[in-house]
C-alpha positions in Angstrom: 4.0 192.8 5.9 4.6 192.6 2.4 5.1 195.2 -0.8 6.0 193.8 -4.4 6.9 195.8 -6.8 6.6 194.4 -10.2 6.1 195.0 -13.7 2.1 194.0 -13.6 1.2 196.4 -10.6 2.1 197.0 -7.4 1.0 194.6 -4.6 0.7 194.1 -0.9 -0.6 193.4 2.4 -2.8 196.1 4.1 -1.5 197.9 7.3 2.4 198.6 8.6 4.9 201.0 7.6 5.8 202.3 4.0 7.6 200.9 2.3 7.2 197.7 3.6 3.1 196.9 2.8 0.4 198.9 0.3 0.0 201.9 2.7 -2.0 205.1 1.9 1.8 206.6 1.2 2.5 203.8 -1.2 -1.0 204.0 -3.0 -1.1 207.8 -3.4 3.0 206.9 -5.0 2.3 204.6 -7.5 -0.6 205.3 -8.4 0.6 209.4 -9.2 3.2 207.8 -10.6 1.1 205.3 -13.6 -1.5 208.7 -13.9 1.5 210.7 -14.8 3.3 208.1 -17.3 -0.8 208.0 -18.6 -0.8 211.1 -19.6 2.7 211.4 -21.4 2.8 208.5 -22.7 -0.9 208.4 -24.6 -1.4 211.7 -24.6 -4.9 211.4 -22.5 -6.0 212.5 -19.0 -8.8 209.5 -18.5 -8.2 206.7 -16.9 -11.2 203.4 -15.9 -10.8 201.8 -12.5 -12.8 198.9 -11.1 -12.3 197.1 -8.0 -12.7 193.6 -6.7 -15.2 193.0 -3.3 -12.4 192.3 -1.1 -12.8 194.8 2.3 -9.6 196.9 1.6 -11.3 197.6 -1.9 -13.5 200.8 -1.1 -10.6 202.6 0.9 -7.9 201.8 -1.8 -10.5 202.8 -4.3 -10.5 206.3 -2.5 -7.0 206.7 -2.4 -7.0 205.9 -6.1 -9.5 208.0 -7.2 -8.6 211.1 -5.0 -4.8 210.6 -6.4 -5.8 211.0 -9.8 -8.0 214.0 -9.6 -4.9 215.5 -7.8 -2.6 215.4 -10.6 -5.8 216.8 -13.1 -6.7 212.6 -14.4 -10.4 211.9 -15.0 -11.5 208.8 -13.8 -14.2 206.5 -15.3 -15.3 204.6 -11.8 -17.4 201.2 -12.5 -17.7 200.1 -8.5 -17.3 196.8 -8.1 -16.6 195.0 -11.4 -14.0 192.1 -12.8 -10.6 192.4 -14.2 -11.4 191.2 -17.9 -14.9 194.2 -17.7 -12.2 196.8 -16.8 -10.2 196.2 -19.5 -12.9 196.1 -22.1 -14.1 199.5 -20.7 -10.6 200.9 -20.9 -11.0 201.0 -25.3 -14.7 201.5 -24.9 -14.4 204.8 -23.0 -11.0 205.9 -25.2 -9.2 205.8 -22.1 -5.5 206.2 -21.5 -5.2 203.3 -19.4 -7.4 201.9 -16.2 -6.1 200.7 -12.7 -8.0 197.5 -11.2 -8.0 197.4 -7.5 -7.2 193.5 -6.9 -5.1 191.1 -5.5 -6.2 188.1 -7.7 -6.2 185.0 -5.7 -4.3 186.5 -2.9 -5.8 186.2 0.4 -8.4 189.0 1.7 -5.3 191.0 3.7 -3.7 191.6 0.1 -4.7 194.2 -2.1 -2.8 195.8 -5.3 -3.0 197.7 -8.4 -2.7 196.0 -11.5 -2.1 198.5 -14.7 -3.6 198.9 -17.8 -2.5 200.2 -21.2 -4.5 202.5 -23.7 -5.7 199.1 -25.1 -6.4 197.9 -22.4 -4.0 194.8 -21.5 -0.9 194.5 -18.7 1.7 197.2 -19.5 5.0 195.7 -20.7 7.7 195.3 -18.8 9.6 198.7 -20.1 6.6 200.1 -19.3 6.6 198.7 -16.0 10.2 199.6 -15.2 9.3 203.5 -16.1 6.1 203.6 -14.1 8.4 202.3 -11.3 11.2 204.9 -11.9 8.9 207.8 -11.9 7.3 206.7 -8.6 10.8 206.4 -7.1 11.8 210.1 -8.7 8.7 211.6 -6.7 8.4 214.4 -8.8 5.0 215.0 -9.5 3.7 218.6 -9.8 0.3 218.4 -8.5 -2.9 220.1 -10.3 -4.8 223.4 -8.9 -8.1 223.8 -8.1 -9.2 224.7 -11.5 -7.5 221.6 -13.1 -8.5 218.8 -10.8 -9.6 215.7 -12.5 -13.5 214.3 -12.6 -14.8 211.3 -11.2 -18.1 209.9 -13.4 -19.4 206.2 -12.4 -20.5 203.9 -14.5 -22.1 201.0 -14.0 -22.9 200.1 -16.9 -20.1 197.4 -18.2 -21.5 194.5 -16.6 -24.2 194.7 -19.4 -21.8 195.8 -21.8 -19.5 193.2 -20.8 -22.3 190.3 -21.1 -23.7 191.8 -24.6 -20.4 191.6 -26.7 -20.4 188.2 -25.0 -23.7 187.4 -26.4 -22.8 188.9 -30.0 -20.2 186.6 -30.1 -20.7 184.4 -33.2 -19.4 181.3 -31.3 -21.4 181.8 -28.6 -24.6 179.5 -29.0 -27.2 180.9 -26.4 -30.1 179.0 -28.2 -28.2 175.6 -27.3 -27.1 176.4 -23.8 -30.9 177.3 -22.9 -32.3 174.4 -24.8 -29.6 171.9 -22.7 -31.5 173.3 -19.6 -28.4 172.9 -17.6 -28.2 172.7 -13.6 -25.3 174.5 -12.7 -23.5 175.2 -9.0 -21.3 178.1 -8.5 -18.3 179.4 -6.3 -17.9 183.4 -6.7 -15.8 183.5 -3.1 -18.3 186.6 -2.2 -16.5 188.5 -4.4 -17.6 190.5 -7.8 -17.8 187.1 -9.6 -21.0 186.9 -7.5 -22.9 189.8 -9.3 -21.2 188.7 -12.7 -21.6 185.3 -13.2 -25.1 184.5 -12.1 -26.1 187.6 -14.5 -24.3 186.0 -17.9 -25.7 182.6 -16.9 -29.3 183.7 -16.9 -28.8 185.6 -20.3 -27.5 182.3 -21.4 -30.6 181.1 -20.8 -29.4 179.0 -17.2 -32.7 179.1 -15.2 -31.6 176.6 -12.8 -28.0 178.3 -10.9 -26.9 177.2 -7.0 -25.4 179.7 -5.6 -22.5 179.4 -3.3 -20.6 182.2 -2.1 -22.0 184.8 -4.0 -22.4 187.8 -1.5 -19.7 190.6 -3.0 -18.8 191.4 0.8 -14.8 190.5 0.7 -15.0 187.8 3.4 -13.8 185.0 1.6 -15.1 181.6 2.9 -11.9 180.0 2.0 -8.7 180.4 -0.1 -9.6 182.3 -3.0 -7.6 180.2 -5.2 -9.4 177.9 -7.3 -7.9 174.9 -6.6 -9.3 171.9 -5.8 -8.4 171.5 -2.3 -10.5 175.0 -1.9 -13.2 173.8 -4.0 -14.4 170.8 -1.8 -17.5 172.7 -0.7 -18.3 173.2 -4.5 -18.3 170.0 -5.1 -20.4 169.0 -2.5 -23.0 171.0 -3.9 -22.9 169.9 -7.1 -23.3 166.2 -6.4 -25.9 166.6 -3.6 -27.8 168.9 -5.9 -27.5 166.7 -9.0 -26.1 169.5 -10.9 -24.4 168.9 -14.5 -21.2 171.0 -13.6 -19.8 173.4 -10.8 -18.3 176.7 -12.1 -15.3 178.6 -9.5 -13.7 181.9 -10.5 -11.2 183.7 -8.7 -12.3 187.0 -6.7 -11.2 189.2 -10.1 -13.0 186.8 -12.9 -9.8 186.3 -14.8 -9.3 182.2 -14.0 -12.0 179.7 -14.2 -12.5 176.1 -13.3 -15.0 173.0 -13.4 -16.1 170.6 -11.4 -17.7 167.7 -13.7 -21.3 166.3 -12.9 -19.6 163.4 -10.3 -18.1 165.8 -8.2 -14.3 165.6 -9.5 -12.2 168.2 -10.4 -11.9 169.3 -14.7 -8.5 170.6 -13.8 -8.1 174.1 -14.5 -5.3 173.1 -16.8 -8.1 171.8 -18.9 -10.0 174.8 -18.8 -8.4 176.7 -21.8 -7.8 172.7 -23.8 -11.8 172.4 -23.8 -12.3 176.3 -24.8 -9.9 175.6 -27.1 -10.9 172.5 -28.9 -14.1 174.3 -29.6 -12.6 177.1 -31.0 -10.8 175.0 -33.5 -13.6 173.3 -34.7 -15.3 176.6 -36.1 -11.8 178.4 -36.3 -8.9 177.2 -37.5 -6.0 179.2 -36.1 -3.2 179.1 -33.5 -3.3 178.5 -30.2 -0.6 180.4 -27.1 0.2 179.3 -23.8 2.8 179.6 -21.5 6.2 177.1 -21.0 4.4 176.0 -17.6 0.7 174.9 -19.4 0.0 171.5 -20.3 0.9 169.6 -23.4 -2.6 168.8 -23.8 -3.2 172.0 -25.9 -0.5 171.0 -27.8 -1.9 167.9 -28.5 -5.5 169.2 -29.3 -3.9 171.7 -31.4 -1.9 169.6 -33.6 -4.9 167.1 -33.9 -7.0 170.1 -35.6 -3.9 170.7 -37.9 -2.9 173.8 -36.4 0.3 175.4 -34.8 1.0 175.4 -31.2 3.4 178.1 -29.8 5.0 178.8 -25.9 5.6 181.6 -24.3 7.2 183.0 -21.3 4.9 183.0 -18.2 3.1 186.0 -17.7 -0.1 187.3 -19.4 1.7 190.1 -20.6 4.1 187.2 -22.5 0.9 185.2 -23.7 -0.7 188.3 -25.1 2.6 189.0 -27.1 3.0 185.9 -28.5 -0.6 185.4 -29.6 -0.2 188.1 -31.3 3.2 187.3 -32.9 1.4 184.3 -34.2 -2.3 185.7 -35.1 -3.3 183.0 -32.6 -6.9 182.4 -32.3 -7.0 181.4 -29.0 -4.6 181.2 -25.9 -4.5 181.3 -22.5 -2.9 179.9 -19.4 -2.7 176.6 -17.2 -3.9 178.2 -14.0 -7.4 178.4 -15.7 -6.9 181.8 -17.9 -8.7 182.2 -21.4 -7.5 184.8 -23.5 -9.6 184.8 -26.9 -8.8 188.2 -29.1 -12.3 187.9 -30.9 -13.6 190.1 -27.9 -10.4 191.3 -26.4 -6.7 190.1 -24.8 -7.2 189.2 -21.5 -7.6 186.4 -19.2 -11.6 186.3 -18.8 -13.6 183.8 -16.8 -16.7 185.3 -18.1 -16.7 184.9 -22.2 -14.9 181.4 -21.3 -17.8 180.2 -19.3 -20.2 181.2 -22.8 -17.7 179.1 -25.1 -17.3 176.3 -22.4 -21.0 175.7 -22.1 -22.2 176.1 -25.8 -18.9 173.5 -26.4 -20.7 171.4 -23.5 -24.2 171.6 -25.1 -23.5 171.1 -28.4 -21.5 167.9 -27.4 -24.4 166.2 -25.6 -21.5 165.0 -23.2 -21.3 165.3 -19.5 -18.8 167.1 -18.3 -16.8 164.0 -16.6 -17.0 162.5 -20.7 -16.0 165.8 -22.0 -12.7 165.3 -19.9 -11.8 161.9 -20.8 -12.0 163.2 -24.5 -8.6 164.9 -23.7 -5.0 163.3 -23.4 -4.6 162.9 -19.7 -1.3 165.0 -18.0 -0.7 165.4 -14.6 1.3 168.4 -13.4 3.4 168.3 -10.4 4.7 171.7 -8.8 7.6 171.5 -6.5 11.0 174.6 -5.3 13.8 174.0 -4.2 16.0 176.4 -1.9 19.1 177.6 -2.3 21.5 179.5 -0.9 21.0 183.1 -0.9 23.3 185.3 -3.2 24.0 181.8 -5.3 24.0 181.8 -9.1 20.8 180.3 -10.4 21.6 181.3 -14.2 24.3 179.4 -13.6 23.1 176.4 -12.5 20.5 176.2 -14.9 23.3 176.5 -17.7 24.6 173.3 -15.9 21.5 171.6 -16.1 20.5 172.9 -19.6 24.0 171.2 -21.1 23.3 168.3 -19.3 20.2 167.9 -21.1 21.1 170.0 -24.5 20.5 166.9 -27.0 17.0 167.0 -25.9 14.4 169.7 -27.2 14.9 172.2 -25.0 13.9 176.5 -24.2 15.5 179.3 -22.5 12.9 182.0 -23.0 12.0 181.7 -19.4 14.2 180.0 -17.5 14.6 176.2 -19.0 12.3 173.7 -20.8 13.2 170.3 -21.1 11.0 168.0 -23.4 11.2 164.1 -22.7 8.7 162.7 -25.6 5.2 164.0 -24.2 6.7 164.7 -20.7 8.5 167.6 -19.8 10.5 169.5 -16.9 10.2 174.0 -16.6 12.8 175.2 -14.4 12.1 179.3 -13.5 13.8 181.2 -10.9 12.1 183.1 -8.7 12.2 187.1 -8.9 12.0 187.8 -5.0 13.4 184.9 -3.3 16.2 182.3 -3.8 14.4 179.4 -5.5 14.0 177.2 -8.3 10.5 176.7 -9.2 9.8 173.0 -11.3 7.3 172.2 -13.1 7.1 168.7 -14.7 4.2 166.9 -16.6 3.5 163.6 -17.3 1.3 160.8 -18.4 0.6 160.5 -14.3 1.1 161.6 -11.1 4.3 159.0 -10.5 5.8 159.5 -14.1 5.9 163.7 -13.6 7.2 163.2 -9.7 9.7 161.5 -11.1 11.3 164.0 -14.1 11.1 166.8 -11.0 13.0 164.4 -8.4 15.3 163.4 -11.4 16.3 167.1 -12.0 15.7 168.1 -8.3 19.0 165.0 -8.1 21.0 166.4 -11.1 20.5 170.2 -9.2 22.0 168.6 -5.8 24.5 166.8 -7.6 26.0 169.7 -9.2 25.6 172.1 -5.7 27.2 169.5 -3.7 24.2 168.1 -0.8 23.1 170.8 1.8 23.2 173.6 -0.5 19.6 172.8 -0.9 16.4 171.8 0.8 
């Protein structure tokens, strides 16, 4: 059993003891806890909650709900709905903040709330850190009878959500229908199953294959979208000679492709190709995080525009893009965030800018791709002794490495040329997470074993695995 505590929500497996998962005693906590710090800190007793299909869902949602009546909070309920709808809703309805009931890509026996803001984007991490103090305080004076909170559904947004995608001036419905494209897609029989087949028909899609699409929670395999998960996707796109395969995750915040042959876009390239259209009609800035390819680097430099990095974390990106009046931005793991309809990761307006960029190319999807520099990433950890002193060690490497361009904002970045090496700690365990990139799969397994080498070599071998 697992509980995680964090600055973006509260998260865990379903069943056990508290304390130790996301029990009934932990929801009714935390959640009292955020509908308090609502109401004192934006003055407002309304908050929007939307849920994910996943089979914990419905009695989470319950627990939610009833919480927040208790301590006098309305609650705006839109059922089943995506992460990115929630948050639109959240300003629409002049809410103090909204609650989405979702574990991500975590497996079905996770669950968790993630936390909203009056505006509708991830509370910051002081934010964070007082939610979490209140709920550890435990003093909440609970409403009377006369002063319980409402509950109003709405289900409404996923109309809402799909017209401000339509009114989006770089959103080209008349090309997407005229390019009378064949499309296959993976919604994991979550709410990306009620969502995505509805904004591809108001694009105009007449022809959609659906796989996975029943919003039951029984997810027919990792809920991830990576490509090993992806395989039956790609399956159906070949066999039905579709132009492209479209995967979201089971809260509609990451999205990938899978080109006409089958192969995998990358869901690194995801936000490149959103991107690169954006650029064309918008010249701006573009955000992403210290562990996203270089390749939106590269497309934003050739458009004559500033790239910037930021820490990992939506919360981070959000900041940043802002810092910068970025036009666009987004992370590696398939996460669009474009600020012409609101800041958040959301599968759902990048599919609309992905496919008018697709149409109005005349490419396939698999020429699209090659269009872009090509980067591998390769993920690896290493393990270390418990209690041992990571900051430490990274100083060691960072000097090691200081005459080449380098950043500490999260962890350490190392830039070799085009390659590069991201070196984060982890928050819960004792690890070293490394990122590397290069111009192939040999060239970035290389930079990580180099490091991985230097790391040992400083530790003294069997300190680590």
């Amino acid at each position: 059993m697992t509980l995680i505590k964090s600055i973006s929500g509260i998260r865990g497996t379903i069943g056990g003891k508290p304390g130790d998962a996301l029990t009934p005693a932990d929801i009714l906590k935390f959640t009292a806890a955020f509908g308090k710090w609502i109401t004192l800190k934006s003055g407002k007793n309304k908050i929007v909650i939307g849920r994910d299909a996943r089979i914990s869902g419905e009695m989470v949602r319950n627990l939610v709900t009833g919480t927040l009546q208790s301590i006098g909070v309305d609650v705006i309920d839109l059922g089943l709905s995506t992460t990115p709808t929630v948050e639109i809703a959240v300003t629409e309805e002049n809410a103090g903040g909204g609650i989405i009931i979702t574990a991500s890509h975590n497996p079905r026996q996770w669950n968790a709330l993630k936390l909203l803001n009056s505006s509708g984007e991830f509370i910051s991490d002081q934010d964070g850190k007082e939610v979490l103090e209140l709920a550890e305080q435990a003093d909440i004076s609970f409403s009377e009878v006369n002063e319980l909170g409402t509950v109003t559904s709405d289900q409404s947004y996923l109309q809402k959500h799909i017209d401000k995608i339509l009114a989006l001036p770089l959103v080209d419905v008349e090309a997407i229908r005229k390019a009378k494209f064949k499309i296959a897609i993976d919604c994991v029989n979550s709410t990306g199953g009620i969502f995505v087949p509805a904004l591809l028909r108001a694009l105009g899609v007449e022809t959609i294959h659906e796989l996975y699409c029943t919003p039951d929670g029984h997810f027919p395999h990792n809920p991830e979208p990576l490509p090993e998960n992806l395989v039956a996707l790609s399956q159906e796109v070949t066999s039905k000679k579709a132009d492209l395969g479209i995967a979201v995750d089971p809260d509609v915040d990451r999205l990938c492709f899978v080109c006409e042959d089958g192969n995998m876009f990358g869901e690194e390239y995801t936000l490149v190709a959103v991107a690169d259209y954006i650029l064309k009609h918008n010249k701006g800035n573009t955000v992403s995080n210290l562990s996203s390819t270089r390749a939106l680097r590269d497309v934003s430099e050739r458009a004559g525009v500033s790239y910037n990095a930021s820490a990992v974390g939506e919360v981070n990106v959000v900041t940043k893009m802002k810092e910068t009046n970025a036009v666009i931005g987004g992370e590696g793991n398939g996460g669009v965030i474009y600020p012409e309809l609101h800041y958040g990761r959301d599968a759902l307006v990048g599919i609309a800018l992905f496919l008018t960029h697709l149409a109005q190319s005349g490419m396939t999807v698999s020429s699209l791709r090659s269009s872009y520099p090509e980067y591998f990433i390769s993920k690896n950890k290493i393990t270390l002794t418990p209690g041992m002193d990571i900051d430490g060690l990274l100083e060691k490497v960072r000097i090691k490495y200081q005459n080449q361009p380098h950043s500490t904002i999260d962890g350490l970045k190392i830039e070799f040329d085009k390659e590069w090496v991201h070196l984060r700690r982890s928050n819960t365990e004792p690890i070293i997470r490394i990122y590397s990139e290069g111009n192939s799969e040999t060239v970035a397994n290389n930079l990580a074993g180099k490091i991985i080498s230097d790391i040992k070599e400083f530790l003294g071998e069997g300190t680590v695995n």
